[in-house]
N, C-alpha and C positions, 0 to 999 in steps of 0.2 A: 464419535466423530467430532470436527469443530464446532466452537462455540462462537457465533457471531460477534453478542455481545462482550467476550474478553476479544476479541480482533479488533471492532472499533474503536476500544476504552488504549491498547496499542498504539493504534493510531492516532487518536488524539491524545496521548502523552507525546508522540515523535511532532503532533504538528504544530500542537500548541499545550506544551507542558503543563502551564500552568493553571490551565483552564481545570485541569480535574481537581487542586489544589482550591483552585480562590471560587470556582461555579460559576464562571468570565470568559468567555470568548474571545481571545483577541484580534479586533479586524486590524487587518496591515496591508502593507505593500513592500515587497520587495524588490530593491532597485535589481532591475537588470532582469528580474521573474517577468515572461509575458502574460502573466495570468491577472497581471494587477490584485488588484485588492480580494483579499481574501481571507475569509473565515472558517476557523475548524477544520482546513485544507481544503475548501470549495471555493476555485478560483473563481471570479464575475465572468472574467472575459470568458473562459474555456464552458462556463456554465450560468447564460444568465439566467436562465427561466426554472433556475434551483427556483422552490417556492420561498425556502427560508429568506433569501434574500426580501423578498414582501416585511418580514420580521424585521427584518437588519436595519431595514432601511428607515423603520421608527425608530429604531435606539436599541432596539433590545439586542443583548447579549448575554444573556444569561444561560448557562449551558442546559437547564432543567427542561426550556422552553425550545432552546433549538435541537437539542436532541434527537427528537421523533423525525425530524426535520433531514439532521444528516444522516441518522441509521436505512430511511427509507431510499437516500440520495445512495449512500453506500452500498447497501443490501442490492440493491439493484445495479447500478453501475458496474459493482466493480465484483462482489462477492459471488453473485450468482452466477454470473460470466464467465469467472476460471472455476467455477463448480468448489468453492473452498468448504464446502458443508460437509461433500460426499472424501476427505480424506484425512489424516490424522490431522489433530491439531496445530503444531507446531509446524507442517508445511503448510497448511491452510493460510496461518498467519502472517510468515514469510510471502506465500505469492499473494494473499492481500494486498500486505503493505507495496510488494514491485507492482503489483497491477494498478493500485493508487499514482504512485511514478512517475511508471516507466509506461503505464496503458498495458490493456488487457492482452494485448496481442503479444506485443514484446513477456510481459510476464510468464503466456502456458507456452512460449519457446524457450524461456530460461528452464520454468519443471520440466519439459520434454528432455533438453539435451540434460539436465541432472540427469533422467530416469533412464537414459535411452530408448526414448520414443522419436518418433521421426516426426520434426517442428513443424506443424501446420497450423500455429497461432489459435489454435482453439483445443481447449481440454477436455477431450472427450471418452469414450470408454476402454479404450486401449492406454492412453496415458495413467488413467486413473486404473488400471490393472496392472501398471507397472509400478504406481506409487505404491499397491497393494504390498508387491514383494518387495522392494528395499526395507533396509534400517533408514530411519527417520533422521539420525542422524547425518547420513551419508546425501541424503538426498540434499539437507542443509548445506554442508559444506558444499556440495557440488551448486546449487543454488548462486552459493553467495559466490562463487570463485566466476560464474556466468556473469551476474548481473556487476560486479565490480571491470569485467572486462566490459562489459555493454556500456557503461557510466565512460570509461577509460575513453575511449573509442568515441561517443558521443563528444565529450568535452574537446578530443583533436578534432573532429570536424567543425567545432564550432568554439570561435575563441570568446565571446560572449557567456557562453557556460562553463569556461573551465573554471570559473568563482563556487560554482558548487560542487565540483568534481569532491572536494575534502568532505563536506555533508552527505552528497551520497554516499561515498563509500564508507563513512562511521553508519548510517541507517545501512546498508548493506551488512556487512561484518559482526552489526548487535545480534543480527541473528545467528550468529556463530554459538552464543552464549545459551540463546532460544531453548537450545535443546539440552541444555544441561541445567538451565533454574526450572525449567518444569518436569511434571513426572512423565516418563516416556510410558 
C-alpha cells in the first residue's frame, strides 16, 4: 500500500522545488493566492494555528526542522481524510496532492467518478473496493481527465484564478506520467 513519506517528499518538490535540493524552505506570497504567505505549501491565512508557523516566525526555515512540522500537518489533514494508505501507491499520491488543492471533498469525488463510485465526498469502503478492481493506470488517467475539468470550470467562474488554471493543470497531467516512472 502507500507510502506517506514518498507522497509528501512529491509534494514538496511541486510546492517548493527546491527546498529538497538547498534543505530551505521558501516562505512567499503569491499575488492574487488568498492564502498569503506560505511555506512548504501551508498557507497562514487558510491555516494559522499550523504549530510550525511558531518556528517560522523566528527565522527558521530549514526543511530538517519543519519537517516533523508539515508531515503531522499533512498526515492529518489531508492524507488520512481521503484514506491514501489504505490503496495502491500511485492513486494514493495523485488524490494527495488534488486533496492538497483542490480539499478533501472535491478530491474522493474526482477517485469516485474515476472508479465509478457514487460521489459523496468522502472515501470510504465501497470506493476503496472499487479502487481494488481497476488497473492503476486507468484510474490515473480518469483522475486527471476529472480534476483538469474541475480546475477548467473553477477558473470560468472566477476570473481571479484563471492565472493558475496553466499550473494546475501541468500538476494535474504530471500524474499522467505517475504511473509509468514507477513500478506498478
Amino acid at each position: 500500500m502507500a507510502d506517506f513519506d514518498a507522497a509528501i517528499l512529491k509534494l514538496l518538490e511541486r510546492e517548493d522545488g527546491q527546498a529538497l535540493k538547498s534543505g530551505v524552505l521558501n516562505l512567499h506570497k503569491v499575488k492574487g493566492d488568498t492564502g498569503g504567505w506560505t511555506i512548504g505549501g501551508v498557507a497562514r491565512r487558510k491555516n494559522p494555528t499550523w504549530p510550525g508557523w511558531k518556528i517560522v516566525d523566528q527565522g527558521e526555515r530549514r526543511l530538517s526542522v519543519l519537517m516533523p512540522y508539515l508531515k503531522a500537518f499533512y498526515r492529518r489533514k489531508y492524507w488520512n481524510r481521503v484514506r491514501a494508505g489504505n490503496m495502491p501507491e500511485h492513486v494514493a499520491v495523485q488524490l494527495f496532492l488534488l486533496a492538497v488543492v483542490a480539499g478533501v471533498g472535491q478530491a474522493a469525488i474526482t477517485l469516485q467518478l474515476a472508479v465509478g463510485a457514487v460521489p459523496d465526498r468522502q472515501v470510504g469502503p465501497k470506493t476503496l473496493a472499487k479502487v481494488r478492481t481497476m488497473v492503476v493506470g486507468r484510474i490515473i488517467e480518469r483522475m486527471v481527465l476529472a480534476e483538469v475539468m474541475f480546475y477548467r470550470d473553477l477558473a470560468n467562474r472566477s476570473r481571479s484564478r484563471r492565472k493558475f488554471l496553466r499550473g494546475w493543470i501541468n500538476r494535474s497531467t504530471s500524474g499522467m506520467d505517475l504511473h509509468h516512472t514507477l513500478t506498478l
